[in-house]
C-alpha positions, 0 to 999 in steps of 0.5 A: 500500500504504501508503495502505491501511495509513493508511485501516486504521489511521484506521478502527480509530482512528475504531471506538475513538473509538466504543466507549471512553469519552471522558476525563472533565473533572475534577470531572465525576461519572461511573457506572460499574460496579462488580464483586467477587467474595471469600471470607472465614472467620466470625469470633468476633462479640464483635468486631462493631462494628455494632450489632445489636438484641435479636433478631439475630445479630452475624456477623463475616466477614473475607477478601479478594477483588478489585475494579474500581477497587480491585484485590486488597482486604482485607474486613470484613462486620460483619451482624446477622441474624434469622430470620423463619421456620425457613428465612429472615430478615432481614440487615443491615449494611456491608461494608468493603473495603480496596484495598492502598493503604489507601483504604476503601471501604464499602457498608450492605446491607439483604437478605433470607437463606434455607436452601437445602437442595439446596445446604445452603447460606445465600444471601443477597441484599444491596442496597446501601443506602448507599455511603461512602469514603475516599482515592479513594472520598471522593466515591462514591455509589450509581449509578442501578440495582441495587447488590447483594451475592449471599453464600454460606454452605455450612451448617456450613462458617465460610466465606463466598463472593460476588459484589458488582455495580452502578453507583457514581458518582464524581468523574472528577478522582480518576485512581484510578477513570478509565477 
């Protein structure tokens, strides 16, 4: 019996070894996916700091959501929008995400948005073009694949909802991202 309990136990050790991933080396950058899903209120825009030109829109959308390797975050999106029809345009800007121990993380988006009129909502198709940070973050970068932000806007509601998902590549020695 107990030689069958130690091949069982072997066994699932060796199925375990298969499908997690080894420990990274310190200083070896490794991707990984990267998942979040939030919610936040349009703010007054006059507090946006990305600079919009002539014919966009300053937004301001403050909330809080949670994240793989950042936990529950807090959330700046600072955008400028301009229409290209009466129904879509042209958005741009970064999405700042604070984890609670303060380290900053944050992604530069250029997309498209349009009118949905079944849902009466704006939807909004974000790709990361640009990824920085701070603290544990200091050394991410965009990962091989797509990075985008999918954002929902019900018409006339102040309120802003999406999910973020894509690879980010960092520094394994940063035992805030292993795993």
């Amino acid at each position: 019996m107990l030689l069958k309990r130690t091949v069982l136990v072997v066994a699932a050790l060796c199925v375990a070894s298969m499908v997690l991933p080894a420990p990274a080396r310190a200083g070896q950058m490794i991707e990984r996916d990267f998942y979040a899903t939030y919610s936040g209120e349009y703010q007054d825009a006059s507090q946006v700091t990305h600079e919009c030109g002539v014919d966009e829109q300053a937004n301001l959308v403050l909330g809080e959501g949670i994240a793989t390797f950042l936990g529950r975050f807090d959330l700046r999106i600072e955008a400028c929008a301009s229409p290209t029809s009466e129904l879509t345009g042209q958005v741009n800007g970064t999405a700042y995400y604070t984890a609670a121990n303060g380290d900053l993380l944050w992604f530069d988006f250029d997309g498209s948005y349009e009118v949905d009129l079944t849902e009466l909502a704006i939807i909004s198709t974000l790709p990361a073009t640009g990824v920085a940070g701070t603290g544990r973050f200091a050394n991410v970068e965009l990962g091989d694949g797509p990075g985008v932000a999918v954002d929902t806007n019900p018409i006339n509601s102040g309120v802003s909802f999406g999910v973020v998902s894509g690879p980010i590549v960092f520094d394994a020695s940063d035992r805030g991202h292993s795993g």
